[in-house]
Backbone and ligand atoms as CSV (ligand in chain L), in Angstrom:
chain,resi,resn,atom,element,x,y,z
A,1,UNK,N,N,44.525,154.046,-49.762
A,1,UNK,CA,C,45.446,154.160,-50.903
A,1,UNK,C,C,44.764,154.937,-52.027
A,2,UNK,N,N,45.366,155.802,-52.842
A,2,UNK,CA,C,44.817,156.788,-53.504
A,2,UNK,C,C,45.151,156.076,-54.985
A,3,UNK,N,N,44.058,156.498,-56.175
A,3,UNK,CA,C,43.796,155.716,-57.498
A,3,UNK,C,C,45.279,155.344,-57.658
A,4,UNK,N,N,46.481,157.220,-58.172
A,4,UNK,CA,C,47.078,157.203,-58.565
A,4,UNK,C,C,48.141,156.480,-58.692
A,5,UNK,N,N,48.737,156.169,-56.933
A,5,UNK,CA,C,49.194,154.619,-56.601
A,5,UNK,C,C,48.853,153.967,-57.199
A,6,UNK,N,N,47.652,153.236,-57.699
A,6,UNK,CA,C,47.393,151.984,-57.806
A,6,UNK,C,C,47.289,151.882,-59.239
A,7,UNK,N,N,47.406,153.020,-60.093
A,7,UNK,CA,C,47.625,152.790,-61.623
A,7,UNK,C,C,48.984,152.861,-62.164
A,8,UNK,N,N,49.949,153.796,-60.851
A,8,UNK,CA,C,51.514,153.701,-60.869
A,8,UNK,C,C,51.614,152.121,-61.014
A,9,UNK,N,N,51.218,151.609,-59.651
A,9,UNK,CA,C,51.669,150.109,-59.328
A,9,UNK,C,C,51.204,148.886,-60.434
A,10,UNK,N,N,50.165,149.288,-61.388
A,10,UNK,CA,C,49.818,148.550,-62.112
A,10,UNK,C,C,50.704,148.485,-63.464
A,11,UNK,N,N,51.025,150.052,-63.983
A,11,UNK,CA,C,52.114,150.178,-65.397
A,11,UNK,C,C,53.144,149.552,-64.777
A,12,UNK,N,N,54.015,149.259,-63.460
A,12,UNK,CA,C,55.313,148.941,-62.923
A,12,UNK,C,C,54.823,147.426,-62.948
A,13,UNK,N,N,53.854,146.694,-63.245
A,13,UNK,CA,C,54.073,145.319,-62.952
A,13,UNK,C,C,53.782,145.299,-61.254
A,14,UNK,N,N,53.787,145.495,-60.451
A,14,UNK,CA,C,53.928,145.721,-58.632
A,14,UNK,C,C,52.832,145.200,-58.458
A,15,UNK,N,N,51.502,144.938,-59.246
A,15,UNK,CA,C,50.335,144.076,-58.559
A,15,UNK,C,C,50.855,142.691,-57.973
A,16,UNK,N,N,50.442,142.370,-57.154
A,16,UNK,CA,C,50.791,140.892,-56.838
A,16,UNK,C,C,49.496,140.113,-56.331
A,17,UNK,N,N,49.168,139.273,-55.975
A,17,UNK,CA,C,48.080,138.290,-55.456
A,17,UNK,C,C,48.475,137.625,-54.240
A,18,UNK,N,N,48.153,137.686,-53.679
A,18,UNK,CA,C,48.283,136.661,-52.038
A,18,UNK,C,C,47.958,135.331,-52.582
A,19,UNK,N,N,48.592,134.288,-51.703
A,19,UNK,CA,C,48.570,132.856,-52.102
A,19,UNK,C,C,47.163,132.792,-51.537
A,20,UNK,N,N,47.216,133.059,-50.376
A,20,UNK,CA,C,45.735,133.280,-49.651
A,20,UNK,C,C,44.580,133.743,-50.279
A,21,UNK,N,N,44.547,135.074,-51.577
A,21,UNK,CA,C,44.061,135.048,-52.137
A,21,UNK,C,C,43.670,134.812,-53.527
A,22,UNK,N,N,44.344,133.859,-53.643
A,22,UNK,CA,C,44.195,133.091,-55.107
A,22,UNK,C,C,43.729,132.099,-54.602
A,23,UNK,N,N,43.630,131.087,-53.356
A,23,UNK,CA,C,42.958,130.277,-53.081
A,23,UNK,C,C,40.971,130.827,-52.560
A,24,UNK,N,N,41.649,131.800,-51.897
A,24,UNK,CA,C,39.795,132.103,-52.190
A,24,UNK,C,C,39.088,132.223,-53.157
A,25,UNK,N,N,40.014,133.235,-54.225
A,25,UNK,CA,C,39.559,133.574,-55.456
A,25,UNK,C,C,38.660,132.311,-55.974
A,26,UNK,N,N,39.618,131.123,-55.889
A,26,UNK,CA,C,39.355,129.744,-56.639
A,26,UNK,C,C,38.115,129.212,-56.105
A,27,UNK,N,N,38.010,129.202,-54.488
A,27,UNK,CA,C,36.929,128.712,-53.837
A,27,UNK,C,C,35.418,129.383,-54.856
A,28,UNK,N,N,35.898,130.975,-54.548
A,28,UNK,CA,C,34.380,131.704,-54.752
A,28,UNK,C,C,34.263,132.019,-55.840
A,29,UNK,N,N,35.357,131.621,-56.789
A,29,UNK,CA,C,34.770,131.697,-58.560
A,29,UNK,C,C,34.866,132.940,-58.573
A,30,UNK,N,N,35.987,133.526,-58.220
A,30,UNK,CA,C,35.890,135.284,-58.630
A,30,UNK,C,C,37.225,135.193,-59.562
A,31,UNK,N,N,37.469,136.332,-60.056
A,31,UNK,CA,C,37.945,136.306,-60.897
A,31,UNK,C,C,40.128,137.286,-60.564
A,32,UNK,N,N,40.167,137.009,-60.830
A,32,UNK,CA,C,41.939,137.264,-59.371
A,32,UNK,C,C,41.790,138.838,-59.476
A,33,UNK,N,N,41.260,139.359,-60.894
A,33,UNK,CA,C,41.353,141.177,-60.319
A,33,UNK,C,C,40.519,141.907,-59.352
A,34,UNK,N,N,39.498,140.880,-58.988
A,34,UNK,CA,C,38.862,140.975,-57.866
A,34,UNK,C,C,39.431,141.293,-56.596
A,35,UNK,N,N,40.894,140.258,-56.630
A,35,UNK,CA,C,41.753,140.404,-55.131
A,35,UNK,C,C,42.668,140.505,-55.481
A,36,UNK,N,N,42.887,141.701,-56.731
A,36,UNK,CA,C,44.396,142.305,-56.614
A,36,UNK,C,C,44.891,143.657,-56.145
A,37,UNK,N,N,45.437,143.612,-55.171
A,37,UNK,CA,C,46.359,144.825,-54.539
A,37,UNK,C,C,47.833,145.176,-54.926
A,38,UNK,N,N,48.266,145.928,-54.679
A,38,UNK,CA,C,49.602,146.401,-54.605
A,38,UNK,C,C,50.615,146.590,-53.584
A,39,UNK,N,N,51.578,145.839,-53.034
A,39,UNK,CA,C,52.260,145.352,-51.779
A,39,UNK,C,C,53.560,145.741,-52.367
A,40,UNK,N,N,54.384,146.381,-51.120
A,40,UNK,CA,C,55.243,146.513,-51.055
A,40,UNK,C,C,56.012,145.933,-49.635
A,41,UNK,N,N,55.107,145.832,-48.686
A,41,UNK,CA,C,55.329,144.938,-47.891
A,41,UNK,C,C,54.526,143.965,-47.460
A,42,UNK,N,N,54.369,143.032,-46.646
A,42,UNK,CA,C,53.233,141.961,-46.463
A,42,UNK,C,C,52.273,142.527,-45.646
A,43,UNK,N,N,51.006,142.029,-47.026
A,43,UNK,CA,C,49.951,142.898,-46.112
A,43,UNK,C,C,49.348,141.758,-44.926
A,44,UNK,N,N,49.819,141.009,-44.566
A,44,UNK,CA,C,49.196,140.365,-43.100
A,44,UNK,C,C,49.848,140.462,-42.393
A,45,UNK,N,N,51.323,140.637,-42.389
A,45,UNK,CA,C,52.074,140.879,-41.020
A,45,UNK,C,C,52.553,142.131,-41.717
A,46,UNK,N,N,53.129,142.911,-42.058
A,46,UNK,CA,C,53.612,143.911,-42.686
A,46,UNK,C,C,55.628,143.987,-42.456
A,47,UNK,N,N,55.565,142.531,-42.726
A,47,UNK,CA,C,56.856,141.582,-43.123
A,47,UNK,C,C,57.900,142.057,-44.487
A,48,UNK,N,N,58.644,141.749,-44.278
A,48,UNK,CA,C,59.678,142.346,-45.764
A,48,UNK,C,C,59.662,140.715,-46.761
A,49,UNK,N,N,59.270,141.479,-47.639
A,49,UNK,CA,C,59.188,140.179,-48.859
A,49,UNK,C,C,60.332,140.198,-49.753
A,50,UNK,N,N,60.408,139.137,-50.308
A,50,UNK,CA,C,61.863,138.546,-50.891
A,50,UNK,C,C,61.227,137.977,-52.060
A,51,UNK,N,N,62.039,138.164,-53.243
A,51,UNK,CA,C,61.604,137.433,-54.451
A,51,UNK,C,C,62.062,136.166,-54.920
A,52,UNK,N,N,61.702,135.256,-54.778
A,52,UNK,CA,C,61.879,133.757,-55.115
A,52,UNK,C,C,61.398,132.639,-55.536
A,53,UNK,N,N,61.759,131.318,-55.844
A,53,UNK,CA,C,61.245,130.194,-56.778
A,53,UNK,C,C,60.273,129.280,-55.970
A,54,UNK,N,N,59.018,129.338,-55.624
A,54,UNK,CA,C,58.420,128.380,-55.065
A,54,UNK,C,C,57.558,127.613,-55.955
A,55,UNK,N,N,57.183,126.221,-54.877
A,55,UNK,CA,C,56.628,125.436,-55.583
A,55,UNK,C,C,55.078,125.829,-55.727
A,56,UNK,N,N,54.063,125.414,-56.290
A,56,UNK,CA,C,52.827,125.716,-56.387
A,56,UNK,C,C,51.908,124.675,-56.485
A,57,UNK,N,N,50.722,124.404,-56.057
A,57,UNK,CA,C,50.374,122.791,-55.936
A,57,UNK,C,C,48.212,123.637,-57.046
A,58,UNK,N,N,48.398,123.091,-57.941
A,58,UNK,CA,C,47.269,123.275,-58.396
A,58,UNK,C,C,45.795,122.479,-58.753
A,59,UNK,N,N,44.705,122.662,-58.031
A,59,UNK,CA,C,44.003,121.302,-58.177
A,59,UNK,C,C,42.761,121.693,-59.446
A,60,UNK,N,N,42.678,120.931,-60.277
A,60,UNK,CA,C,41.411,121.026,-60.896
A,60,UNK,C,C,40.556,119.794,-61.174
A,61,UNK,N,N,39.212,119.873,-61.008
A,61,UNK,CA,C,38.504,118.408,-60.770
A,61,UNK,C,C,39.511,117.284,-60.023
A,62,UNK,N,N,40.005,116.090,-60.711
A,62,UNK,CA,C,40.402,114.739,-59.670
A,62,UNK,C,C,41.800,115.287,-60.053
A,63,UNK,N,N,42.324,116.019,-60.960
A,63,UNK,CA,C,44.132,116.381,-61.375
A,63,UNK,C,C,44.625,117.243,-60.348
A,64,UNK,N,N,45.734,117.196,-60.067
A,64,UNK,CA,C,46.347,118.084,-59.283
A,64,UNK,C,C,48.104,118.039,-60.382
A,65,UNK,N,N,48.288,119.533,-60.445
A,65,UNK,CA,C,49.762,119.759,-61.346
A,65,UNK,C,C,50.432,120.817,-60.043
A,66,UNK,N,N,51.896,120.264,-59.911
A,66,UNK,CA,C,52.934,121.330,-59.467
A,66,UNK,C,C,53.399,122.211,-60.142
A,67,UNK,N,N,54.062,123.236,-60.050
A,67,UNK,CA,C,54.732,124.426,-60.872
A,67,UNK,C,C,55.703,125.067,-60.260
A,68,UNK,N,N,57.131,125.474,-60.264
A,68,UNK,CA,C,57.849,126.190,-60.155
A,68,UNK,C,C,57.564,127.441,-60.332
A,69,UNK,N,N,57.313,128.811,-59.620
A,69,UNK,CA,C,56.849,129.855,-59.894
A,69,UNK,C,C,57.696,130.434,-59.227
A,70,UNK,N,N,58.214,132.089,-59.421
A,70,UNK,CA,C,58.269,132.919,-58.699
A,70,UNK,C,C,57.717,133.677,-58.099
A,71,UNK,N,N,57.616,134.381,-57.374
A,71,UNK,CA,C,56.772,134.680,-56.072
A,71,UNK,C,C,57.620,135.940,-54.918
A,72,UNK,N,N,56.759,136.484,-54.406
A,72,UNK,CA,C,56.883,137.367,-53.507
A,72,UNK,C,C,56.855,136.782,-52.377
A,73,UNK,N,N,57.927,136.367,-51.287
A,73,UNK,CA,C,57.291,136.097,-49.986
A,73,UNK,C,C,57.802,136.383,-49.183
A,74,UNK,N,N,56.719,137.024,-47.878
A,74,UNK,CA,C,57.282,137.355,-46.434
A,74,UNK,C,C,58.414,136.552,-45.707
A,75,UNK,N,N,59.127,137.110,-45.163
A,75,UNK,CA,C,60.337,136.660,-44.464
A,75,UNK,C,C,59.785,136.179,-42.586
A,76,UNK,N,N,58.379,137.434,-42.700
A,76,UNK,CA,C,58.005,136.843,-41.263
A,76,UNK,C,C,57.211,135.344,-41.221
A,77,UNK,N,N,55.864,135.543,-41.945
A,77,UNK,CA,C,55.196,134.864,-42.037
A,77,UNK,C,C,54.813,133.669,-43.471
A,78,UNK,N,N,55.622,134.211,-44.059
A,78,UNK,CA,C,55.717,132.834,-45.174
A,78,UNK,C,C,54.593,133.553,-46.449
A,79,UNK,N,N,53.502,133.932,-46.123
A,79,UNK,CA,C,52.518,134.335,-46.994
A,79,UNK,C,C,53.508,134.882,-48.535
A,80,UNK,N,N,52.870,134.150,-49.549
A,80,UNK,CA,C,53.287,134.496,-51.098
A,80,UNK,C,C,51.976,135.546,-51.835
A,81,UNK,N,N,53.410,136.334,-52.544
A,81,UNK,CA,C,52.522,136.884,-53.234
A,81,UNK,C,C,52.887,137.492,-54.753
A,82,UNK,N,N,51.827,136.954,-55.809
A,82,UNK,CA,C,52.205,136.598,-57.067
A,82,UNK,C,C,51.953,137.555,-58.066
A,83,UNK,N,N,52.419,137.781,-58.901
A,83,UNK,CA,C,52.138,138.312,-60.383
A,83,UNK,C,C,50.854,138.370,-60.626
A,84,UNK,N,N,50.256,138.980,-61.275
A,84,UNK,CA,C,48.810,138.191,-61.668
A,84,UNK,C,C,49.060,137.883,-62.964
A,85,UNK,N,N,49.967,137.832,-63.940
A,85,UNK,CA,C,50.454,137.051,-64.989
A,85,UNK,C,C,50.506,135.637,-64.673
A,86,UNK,N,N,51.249,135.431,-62.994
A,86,UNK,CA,C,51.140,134.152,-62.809
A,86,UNK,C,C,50.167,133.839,-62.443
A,87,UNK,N,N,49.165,134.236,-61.617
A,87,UNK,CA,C,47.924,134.457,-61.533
A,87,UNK,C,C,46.903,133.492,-62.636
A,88,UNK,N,N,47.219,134.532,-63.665
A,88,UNK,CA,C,46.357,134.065,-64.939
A,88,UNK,C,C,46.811,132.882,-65.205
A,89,UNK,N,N,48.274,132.230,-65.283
A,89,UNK,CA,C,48.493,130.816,-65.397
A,89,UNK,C,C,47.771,129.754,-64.994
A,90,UNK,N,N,47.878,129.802,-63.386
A,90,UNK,CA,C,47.180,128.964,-62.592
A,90,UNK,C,C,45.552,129.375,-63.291
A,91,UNK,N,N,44.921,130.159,-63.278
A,91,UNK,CA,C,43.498,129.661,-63.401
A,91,UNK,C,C,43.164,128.905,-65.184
A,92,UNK,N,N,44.151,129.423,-65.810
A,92,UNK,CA,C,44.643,128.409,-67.104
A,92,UNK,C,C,44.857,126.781,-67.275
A,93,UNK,N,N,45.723,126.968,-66.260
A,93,UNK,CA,C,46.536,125.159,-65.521
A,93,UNK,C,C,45.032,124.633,-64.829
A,94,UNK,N,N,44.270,125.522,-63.979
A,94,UNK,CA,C,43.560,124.630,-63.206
A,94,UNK,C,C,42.198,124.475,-64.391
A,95,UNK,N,N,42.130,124.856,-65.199
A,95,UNK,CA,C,40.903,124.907,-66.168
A,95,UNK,C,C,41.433,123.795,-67.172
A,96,UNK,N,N,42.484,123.641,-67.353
A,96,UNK,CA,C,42.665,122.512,-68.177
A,96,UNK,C,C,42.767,121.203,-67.876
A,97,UNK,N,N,43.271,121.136,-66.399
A,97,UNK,CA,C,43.082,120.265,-65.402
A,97,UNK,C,C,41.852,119.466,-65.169
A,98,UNK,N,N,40.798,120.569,-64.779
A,98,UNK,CA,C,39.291,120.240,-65.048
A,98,UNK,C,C,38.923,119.823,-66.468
A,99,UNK,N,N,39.197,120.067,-67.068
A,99,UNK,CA,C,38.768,119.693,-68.865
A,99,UNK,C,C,39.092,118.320,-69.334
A,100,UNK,N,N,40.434,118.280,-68.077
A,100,UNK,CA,C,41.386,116.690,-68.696
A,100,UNK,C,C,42.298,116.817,-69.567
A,101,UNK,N,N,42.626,118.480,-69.855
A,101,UNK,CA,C,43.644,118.161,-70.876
A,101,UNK,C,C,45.119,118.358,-70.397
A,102,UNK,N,N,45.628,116.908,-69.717
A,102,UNK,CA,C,46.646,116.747,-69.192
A,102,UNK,C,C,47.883,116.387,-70.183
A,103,UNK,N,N,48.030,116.247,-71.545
A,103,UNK,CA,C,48.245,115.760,-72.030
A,103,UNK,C,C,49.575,116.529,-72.348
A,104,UNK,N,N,49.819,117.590,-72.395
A,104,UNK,CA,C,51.128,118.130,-72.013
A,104,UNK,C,C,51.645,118.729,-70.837
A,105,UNK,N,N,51.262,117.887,-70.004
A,105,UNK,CA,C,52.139,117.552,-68.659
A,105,UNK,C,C,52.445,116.593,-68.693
A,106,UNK,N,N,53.330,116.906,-67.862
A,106,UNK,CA,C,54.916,115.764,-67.432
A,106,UNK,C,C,54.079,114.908,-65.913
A,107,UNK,N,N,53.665,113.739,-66.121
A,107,UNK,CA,C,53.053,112.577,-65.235
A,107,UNK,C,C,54.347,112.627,-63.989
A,108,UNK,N,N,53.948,112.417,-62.623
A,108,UNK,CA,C,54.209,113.366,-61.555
A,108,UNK,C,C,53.675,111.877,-60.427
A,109,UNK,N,N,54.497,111.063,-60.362
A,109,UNK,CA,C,53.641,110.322,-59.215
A,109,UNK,C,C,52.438,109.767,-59.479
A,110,UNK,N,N,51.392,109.336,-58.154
A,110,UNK,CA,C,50.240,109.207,-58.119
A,110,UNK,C,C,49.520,109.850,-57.437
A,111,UNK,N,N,48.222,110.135,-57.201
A,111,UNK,CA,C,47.584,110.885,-56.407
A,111,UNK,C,C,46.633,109.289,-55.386
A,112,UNK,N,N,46.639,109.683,-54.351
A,112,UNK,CA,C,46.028,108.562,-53.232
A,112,UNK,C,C,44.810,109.496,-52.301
A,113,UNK,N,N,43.600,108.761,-51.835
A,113,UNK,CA,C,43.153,108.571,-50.676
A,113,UNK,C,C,43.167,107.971,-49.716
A,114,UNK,N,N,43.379,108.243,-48.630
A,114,UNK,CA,C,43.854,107.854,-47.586
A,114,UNK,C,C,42.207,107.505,-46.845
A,115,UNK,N,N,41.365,106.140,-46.407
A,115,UNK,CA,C,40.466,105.685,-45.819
A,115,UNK,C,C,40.912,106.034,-44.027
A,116,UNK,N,N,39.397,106.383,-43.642
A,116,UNK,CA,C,39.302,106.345,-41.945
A,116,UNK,C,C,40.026,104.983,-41.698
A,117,UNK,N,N,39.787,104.131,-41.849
A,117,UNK,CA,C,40.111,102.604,-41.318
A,117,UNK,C,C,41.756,102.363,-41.691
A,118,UNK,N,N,42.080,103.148,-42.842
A,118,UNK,CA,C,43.674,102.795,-42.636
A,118,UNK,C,C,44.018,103.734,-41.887
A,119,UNK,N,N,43.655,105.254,-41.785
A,119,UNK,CA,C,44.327,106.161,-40.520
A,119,UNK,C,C,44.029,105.489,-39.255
A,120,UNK,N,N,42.932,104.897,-38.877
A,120,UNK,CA,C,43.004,103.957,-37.664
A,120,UNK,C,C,44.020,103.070,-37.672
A,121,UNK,N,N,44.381,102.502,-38.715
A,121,UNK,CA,C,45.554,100.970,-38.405
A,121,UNK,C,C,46.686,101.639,-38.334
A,122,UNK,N,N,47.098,102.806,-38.872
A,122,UNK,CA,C,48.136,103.713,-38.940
A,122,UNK,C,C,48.373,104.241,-37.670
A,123,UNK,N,N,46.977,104.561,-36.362
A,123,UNK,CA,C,47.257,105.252,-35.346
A,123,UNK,C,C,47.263,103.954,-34.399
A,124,UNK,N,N,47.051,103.004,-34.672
A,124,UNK,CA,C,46.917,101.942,-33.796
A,124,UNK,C,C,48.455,101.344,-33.140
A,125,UNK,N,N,49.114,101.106,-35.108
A,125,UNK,CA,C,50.458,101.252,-35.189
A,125,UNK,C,C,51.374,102.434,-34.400
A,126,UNK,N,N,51.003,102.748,-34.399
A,126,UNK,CA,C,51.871,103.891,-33.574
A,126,UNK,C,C,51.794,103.715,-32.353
A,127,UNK,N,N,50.789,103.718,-31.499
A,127,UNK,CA,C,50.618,103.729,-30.155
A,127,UNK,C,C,50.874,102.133,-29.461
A,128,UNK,N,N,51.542,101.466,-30.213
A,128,UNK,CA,C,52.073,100.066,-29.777
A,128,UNK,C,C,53.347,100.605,-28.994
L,1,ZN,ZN,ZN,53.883,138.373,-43.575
């Protein structure tokens, strides 16, 4: 892909982020312009993408927050791919998350661990 593309695709808004790679991003502490490209179709299957409202599951330290986002996603293979506006959200959401400052979010359930010994009584249950 040649610069000019990719400074077209950047004034048009057209960068997007793979869900795939916003979760690495997160793993390896890079920073999302690290793994931003410009898609017009899906770059893992080379699938036709559709623009729509998905959910988003964000973890920081012991918090985890959902989000309604819009999103780019393949019709073959499901793979999303985001804004890096939204982008920048999530590493916002997950930094405040880590900090603890939950305090303007909307409380969401509980979060659970699930013990070896109850997935055993759970598989035990079953196979009766
Ligand atoms: Zn795909």
């Amino acid at each position: 892909m040649d610069i000019q593309n990719i400074i077209a695709a950047i004034r048009h808004n057209r960068i997007r982020i793979t869900d795939h790679a916003d979760e690495e991003a997160q793993t390896d502490h890079l920073s999302f312009e690290e793994n931003m490209k410009p898609f017009d179709r899906c770059p893992i299957c080379n699938g036709k993408l559709v623009e729509k409202e998905v959910e988003k599951l964000l973890k920081g330290g012991v918090h985890t927050a959902v989000l309604t986002v819009r999103a780019e996603v393949c019709l073959r293979c499901g793979e999303r791919l985001y804004a890096s506006d939204t982008v920048k959200r999530f590493e916002q959401i997950r930094h405040k998350l880590e900090l603890q400052q939950v305090g303007e979010f909307q409380p969401l359930g509980q979060s659970f661990t699930v013990e070896q010994e109850v997935l055993d009584a759970i598989d035990e249950a079953t196979t009766l």
